[in-house]
C-alpha positions as CSV (number, residue, x, y, z in Angstrom):
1,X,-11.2,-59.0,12.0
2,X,-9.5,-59.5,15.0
3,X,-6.0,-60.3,13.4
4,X,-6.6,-57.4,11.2
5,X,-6.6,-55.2,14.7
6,X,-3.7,-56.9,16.3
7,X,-2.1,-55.8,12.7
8,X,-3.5,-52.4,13.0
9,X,-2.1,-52.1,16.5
10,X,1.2,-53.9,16.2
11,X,1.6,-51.1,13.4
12,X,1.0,-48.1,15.2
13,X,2.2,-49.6,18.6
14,X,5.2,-46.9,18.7
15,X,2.6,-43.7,17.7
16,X,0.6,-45.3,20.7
17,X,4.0,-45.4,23.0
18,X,4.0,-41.3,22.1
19,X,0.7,-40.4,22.8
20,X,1.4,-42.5,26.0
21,X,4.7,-40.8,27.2
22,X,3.5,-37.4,25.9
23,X,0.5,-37.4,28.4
24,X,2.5,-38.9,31.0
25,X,5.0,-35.6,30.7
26,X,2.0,-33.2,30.4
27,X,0.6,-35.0,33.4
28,X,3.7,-34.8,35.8
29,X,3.6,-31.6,34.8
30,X,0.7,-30.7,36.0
31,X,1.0,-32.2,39.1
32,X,4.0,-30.0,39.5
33,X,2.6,-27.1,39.1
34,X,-0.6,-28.1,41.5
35,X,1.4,-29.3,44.2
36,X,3.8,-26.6,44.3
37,X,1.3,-23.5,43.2
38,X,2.7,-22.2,40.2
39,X,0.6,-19.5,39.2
40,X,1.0,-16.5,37.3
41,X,-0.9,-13.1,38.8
42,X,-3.2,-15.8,40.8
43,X,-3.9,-18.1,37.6
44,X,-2.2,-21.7,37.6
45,X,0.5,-22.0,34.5
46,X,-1.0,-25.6,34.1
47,X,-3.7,-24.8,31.5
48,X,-0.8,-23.1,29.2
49,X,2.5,-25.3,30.0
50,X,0.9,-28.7,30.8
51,X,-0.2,-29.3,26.7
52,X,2.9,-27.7,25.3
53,X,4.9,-30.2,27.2
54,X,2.6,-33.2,26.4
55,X,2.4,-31.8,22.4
56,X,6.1,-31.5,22.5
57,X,7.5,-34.6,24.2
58,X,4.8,-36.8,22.3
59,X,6.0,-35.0,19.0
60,X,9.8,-35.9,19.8
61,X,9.5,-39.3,20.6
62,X,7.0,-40.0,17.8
63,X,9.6,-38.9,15.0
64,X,12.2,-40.6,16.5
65,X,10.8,-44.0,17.0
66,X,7.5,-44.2,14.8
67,X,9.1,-41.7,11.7
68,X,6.6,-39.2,11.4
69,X,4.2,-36.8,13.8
70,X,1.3,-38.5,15.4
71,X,-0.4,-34.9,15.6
72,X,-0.1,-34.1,19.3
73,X,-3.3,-36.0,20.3
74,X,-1.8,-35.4,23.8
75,X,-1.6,-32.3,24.4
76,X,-5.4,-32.2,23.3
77,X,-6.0,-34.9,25.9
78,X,-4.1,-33.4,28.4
79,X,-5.9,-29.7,28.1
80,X,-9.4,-31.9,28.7
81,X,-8.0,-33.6,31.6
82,X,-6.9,-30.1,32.9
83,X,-10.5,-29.3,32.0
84,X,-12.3,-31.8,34.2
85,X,-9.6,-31.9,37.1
86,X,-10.9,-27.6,37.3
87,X,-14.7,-28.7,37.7
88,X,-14.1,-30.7,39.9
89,X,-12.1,-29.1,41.9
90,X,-13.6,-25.3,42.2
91,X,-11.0,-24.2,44.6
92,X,-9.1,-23.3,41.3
93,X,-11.7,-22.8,38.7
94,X,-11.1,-22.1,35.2
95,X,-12.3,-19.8,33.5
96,X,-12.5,-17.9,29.8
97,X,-9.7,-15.9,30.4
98,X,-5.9,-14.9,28.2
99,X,-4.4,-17.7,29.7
100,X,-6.9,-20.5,29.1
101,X,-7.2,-18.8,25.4
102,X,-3.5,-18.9,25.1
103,X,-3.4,-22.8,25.9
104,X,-5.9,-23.4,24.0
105,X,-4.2,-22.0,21.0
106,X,-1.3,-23.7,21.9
107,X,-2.7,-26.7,22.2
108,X,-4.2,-26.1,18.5
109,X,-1.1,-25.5,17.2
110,X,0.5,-28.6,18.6
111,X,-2.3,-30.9,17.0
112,X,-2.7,-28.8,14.0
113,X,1.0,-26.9,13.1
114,X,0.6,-26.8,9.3
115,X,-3.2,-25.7,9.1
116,X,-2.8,-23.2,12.2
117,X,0.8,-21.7,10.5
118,X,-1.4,-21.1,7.1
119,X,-4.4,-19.2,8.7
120,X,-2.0,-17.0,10.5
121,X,1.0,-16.0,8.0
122,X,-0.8,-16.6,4.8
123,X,-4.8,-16.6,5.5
124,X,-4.8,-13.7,8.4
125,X,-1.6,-11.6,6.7
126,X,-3.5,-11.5,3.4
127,X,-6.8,-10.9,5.0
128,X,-4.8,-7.6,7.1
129,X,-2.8,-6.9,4.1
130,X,-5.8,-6.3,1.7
131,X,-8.1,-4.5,3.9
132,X,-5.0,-2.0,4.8
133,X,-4.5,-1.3,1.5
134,X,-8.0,-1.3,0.3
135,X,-8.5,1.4,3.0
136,X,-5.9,3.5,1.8
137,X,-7.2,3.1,-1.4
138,X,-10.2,4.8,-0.3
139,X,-8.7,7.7,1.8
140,X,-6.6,8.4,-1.1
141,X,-10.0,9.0,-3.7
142,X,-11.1,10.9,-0.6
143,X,-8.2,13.0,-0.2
144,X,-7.9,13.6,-4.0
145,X,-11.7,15.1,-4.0
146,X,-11.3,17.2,-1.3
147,X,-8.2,18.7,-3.1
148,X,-10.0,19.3,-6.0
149,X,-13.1,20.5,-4.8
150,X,-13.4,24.2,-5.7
151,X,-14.6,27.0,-2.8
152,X,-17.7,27.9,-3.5
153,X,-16.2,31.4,-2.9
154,X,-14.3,31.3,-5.7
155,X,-17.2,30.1,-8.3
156,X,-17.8,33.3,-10.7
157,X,-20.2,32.9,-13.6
158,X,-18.6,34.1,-16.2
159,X,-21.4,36.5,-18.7
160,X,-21.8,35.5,-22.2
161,X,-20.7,38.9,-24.2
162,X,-17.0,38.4,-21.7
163,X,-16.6,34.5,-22.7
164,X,-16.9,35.5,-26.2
165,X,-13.5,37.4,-26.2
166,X,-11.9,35.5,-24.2
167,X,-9.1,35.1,-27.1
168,X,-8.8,39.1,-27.0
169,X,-8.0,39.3,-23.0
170,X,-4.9,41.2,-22.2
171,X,-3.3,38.1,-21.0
172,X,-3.0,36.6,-25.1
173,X,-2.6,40.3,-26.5
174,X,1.1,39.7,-27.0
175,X,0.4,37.1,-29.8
176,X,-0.7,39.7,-31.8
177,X,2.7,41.1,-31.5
178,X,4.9,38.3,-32.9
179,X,6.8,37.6,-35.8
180,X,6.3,34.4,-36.2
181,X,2.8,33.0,-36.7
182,X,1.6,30.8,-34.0
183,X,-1.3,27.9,-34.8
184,X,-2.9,24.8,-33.1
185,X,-3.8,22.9,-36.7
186,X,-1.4,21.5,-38.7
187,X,-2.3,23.7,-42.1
188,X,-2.5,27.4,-42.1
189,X,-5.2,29.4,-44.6
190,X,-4.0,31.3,-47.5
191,X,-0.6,29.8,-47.0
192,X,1.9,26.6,-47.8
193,X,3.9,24.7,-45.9
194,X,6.9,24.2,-47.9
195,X,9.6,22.8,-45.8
196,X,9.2,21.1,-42.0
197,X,12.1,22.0,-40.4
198,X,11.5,19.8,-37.0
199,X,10.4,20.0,-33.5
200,X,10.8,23.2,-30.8
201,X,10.5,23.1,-27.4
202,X,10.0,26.2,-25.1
203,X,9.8,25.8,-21.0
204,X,9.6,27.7,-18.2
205,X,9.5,26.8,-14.4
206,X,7.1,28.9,-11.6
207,X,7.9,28.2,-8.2
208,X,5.8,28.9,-5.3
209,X,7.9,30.2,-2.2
210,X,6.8,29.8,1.3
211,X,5.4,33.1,1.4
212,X,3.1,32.3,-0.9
213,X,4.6,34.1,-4.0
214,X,5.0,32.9,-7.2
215,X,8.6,32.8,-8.7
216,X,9.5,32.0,-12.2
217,X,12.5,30.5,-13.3
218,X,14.3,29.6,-16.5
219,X,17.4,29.8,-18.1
220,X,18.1,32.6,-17.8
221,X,16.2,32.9,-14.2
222,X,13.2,34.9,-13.6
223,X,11.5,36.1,-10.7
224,X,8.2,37.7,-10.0
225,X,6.3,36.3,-12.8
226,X,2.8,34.5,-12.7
227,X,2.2,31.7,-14.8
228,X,0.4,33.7,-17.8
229,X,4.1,35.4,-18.1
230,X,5.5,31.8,-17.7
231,X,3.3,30.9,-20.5
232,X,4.5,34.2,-22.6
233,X,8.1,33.0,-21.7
234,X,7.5,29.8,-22.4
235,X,6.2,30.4,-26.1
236,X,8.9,32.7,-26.9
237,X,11.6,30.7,-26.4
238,X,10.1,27.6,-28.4
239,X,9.8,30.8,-31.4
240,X,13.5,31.5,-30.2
241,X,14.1,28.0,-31.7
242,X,12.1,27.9,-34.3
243,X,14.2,30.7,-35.9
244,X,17.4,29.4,-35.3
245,X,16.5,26.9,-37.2
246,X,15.3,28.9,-39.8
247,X,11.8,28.6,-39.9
248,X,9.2,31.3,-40.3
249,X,6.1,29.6,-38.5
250,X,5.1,27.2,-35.9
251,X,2.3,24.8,-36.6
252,X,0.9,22.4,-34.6
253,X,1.3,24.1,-31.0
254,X,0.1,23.0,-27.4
255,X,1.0,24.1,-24.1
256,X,1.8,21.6,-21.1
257,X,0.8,22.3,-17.6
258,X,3.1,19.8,-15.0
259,X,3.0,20.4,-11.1
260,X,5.5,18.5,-9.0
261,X,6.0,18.7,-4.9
262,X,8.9,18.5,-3.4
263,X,10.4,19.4,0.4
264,X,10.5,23.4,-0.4
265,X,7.2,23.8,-1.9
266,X,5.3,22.9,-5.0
267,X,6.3,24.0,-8.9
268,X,4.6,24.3,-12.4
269,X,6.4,23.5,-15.8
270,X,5.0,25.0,-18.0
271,X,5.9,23.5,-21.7
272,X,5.3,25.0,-25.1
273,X,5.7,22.6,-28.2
274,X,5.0,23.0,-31.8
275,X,6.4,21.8,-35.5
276,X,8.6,24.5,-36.7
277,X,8.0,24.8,-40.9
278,X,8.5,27.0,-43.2
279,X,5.9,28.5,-45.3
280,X,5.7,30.6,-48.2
């Protein structure tokens, strides 16, 4: 047993030289700064500089003579020397304070560099990163119901005899007008498709101003005109198409609502589409 600890330290003599000439730095360091009164807003720099000198001077001479890091056991022996030296000696007590937390992190870091750089940049980072964006997760759901909560002032019950013609409201009376039959199902009664010509497209653009107003624009523009006109304009220019191309119904029709924001104000695209045929 004995040989196999003369082995054991005959091995590790030059990790043991380190530890030795890395406290021996921290501790002329400290002396330094006792003996001369370096302090920092009345605190002695000791507690912070004293363990990264050790950590660092141990770390140096350890790669260079025993080929790897010996872990900074120094600087950890050093901070406890600096410990005991401020019990005993109360005329410069230490206490829990930024600087003894800041050499005692240093000191951590020193002995531990690889675990102490993973909790901060990968551990601490994702940690921070996650709860910032599971908090903006949240304020976004909350910002999205409060956008589409409804005043109760504007809640109106609408009576049973008015829902009923709904369809006949002067806001669809000018389908009754057209040429060119308009339906949402892909067969129409008492009648056959004989030919399906393709697909028309009909759009039109509202934009609110920053007065509030609602402008409607298309090609060509229109102003002044709400969203049921928009809707109107919409449809006839998808029937527009549909006779061009010859056909004598649409089938098949639905009507897309899109708002989009931008710097001037918000807009609404209104978009008509249907399957123009032809049918006897």
């Amino acid at each position: 047993m004995f040989v196999s600890v003369l082995n054991f330290l005959k091995d590790k003599r030059w990790a043991f030289f380190a530890i030795l000439i890395g406290f021996a730095a921290g501790f002329l360091s400290a002396l330094i700064c006792v003996v001369w009164e370096l302090k920092i807003f009345g605190f002695n720099i000791l507690f912070i500089v004293s363990p990264l000198i050790a950590g660092f001077v141990e770390t140096y001479i350890a790669q260079r003579t025993y080929g790897k890091s010996t872990g900074a056991i120094s600087a950890l022996l050093i901070f406890l020397f600096i410990n005991a030296y401020a019990w005993l000696f109360p005329q410069d007590p230490i206490v829990l304070n930024f600087f003894t937390l800041g050499g005692l992190a240093l000191m951590i870091q020193a002995a531990f560099p690889i675990l102490i750089n993973y909790l901060i940049f990968v551990v601490f980072l994702g940690v921070l990163t996650y709860a910032i964006g599971y908090l903006g997760n949240l304020l976004s759901k909350a910002t999205n119901k409060v956008r589409r909560k409804t005043p109760e002032g504007e809640l109106t019950d609408i009576p049973e005899d008015e829902s009923e013609n709904l369809l006949n409201s002067p806001q669809l009376s000018f389908m009754d007008d057209l040429e060119v039959p308009l339906v949402s199902l892909p067969h129409l009664d008492g009648g056959k498709i004989t030919k399906h010509v393709g697909l028309v497209v009909g759009e039109a653009f509202v934009k609110e101003n920053s007065e509030g107003t609602s402008k409607l624009s298309k090609k060509p523009q229109l102003n002044g005109m709400s969203l049921n006109e928009a809707k109107e304009s919409a449809l006839l220019e998808m029937l527009d198409s549909a006779y061009a191309m010859g056909a004598n119904s649409v089938v098949e029709v639905l009507i897309d609502y899109n708002a989009i924001g931008g710097f001037k104000g918000s807009s609404i695209i209104v978009t008509a589409t249907g399957t123009a045929v032809v049918c006897q």
